[in-house]
C-alpha atoms as one frame of an Amber mdcrd trajectory, in Angstrom:
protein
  14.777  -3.634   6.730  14.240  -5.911   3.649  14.058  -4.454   0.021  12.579
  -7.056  -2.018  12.466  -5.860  -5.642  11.160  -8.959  -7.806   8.125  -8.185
 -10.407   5.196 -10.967 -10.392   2.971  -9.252 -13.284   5.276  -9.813 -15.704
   3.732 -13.183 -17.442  -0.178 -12.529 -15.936  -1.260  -9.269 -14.552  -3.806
 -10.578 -13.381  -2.280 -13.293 -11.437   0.537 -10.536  -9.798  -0.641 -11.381
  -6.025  -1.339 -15.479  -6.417   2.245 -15.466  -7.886   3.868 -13.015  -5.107
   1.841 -14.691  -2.178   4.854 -17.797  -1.766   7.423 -15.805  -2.172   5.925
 -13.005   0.545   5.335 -15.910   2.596   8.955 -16.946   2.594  10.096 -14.370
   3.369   7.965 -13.673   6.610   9.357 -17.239   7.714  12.706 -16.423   7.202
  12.735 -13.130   8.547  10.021 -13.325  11.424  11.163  -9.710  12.671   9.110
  -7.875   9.787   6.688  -5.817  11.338   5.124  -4.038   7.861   5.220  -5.608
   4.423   4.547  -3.002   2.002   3.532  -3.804  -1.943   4.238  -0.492  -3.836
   2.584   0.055  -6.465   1.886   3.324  -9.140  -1.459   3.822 -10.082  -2.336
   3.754 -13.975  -4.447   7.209 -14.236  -5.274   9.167 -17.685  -2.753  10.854
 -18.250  -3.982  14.188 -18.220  -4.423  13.280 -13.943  -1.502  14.311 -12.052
  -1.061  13.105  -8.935   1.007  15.447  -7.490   1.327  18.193  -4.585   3.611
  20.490  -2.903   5.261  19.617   0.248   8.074  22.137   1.928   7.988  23.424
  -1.700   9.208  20.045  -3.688   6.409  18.584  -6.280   5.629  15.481  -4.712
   3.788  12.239  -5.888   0.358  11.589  -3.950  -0.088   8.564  -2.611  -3.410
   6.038  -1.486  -3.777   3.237   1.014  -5.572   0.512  -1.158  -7.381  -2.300
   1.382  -8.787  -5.615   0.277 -11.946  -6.737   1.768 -12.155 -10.148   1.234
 -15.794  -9.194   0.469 -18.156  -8.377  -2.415 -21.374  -6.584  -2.494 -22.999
  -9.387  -4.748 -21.414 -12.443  -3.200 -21.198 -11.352   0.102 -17.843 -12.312
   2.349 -15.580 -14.344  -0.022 -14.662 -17.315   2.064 -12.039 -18.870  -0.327
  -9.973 -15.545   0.083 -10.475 -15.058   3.313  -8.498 -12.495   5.132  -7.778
 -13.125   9.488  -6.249  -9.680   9.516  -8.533  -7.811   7.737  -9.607  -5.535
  10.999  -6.082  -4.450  12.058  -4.747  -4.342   8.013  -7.806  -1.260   7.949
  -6.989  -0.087  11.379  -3.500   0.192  10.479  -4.153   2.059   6.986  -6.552
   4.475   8.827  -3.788   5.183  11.303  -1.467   6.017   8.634  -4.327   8.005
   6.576  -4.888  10.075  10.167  -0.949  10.884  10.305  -0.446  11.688   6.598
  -3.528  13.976   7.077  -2.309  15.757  10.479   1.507  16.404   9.079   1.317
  16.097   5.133  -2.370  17.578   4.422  -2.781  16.254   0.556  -0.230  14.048
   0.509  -2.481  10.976   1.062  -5.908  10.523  -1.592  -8.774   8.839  -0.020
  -8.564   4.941   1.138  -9.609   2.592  -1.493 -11.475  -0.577  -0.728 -11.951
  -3.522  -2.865 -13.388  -7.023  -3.255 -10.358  -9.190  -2.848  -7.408  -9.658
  -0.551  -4.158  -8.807  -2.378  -2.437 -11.015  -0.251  -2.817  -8.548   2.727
  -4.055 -12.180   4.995  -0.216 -12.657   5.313   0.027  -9.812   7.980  -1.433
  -7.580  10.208   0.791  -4.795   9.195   0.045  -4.940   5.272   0.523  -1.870
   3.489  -0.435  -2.024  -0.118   0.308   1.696  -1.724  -0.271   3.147  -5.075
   2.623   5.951  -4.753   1.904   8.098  -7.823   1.641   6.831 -11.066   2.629
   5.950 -14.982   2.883  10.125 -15.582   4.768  11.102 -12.383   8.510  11.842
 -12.254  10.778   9.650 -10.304  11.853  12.579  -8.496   8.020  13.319  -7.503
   8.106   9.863  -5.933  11.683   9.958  -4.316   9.954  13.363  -2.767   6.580
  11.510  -1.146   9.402   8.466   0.268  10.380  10.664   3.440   6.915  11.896
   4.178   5.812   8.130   3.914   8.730   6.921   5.678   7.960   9.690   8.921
   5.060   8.808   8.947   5.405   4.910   9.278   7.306   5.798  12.430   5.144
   7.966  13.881   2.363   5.184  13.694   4.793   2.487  14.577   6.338   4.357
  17.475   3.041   5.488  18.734   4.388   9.068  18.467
């Protein structure tokens, strides 16, 4: 396993994933044994929306798979950001939306898909998460890390 900790939205927000993409790309060189990047994010809710449920009686941050589509209703597919994984990135979301659902029911808030890629063309196994967000405890999200974490290896070992 590789923790990789470095912020890229700290001169441009908007720029996070164009200045993230050569670094994530080094590293898959360097390390070609990755299976699963993930990009963890919290989600920026108002803040009287509280992401949070119970699980085996510990407040615990919701999470979401977020997708990028490489595709917009009014411009159709986006060919400049186009995405070669883009079927088994969803596949592999919807697996781990499916397991969440079967052993943590609420733990996981609905898919989201949008326009662009967010750099998810750089692997088949491209998990981009909002875990939480801005108004949630760190021990809320500590508590959603081994649900997430049992659950990766339940898709990953096809158990």
């Amino acid at each position: 396993m590789l923790h990789h900790v470095a912020s890229y939205d700290t001169q441009q927000h908007n720029y996070a994933y164009s200045y993230a993409e050569p670094e994530i790309r080094k590293l898959l060189e360097e390390y070609p044994s990755i299976q699963v990047v993930i990009d963890l994010h919290r989600d920026e809710m108002a803040e009287g929306t509280k992401l949070v449920t119970q699980i085996n009686g510990q407040p615990t941050a919701q999470f979401m798979f977020f997708n990028g589509l490489s595709y917009l209703n009014e411009l159709g597919r986006i060919d400049y950001l186009s995405n070669p994984n883009l079927k088994e990135n969803l596949a592999f979301s919807f697996q781990m939306q499916m397991m969440v659902n079967a052993y943590y029911p609420g733990l996981a808030r609905k898919i989201y898909l949008k326009g662009y890629r967010y750099n998810m063309h750089l692997t088949g196994k491209y998990l981009l998460i909002e875990l939480g967000a801005q108004n949630n405890t760190v021990q809320e999200i500590r508590n959603a890390c081994h649900p997430l974490a049992d659950v990766l290896d339940r898709v990953l070992s096809g158990r």
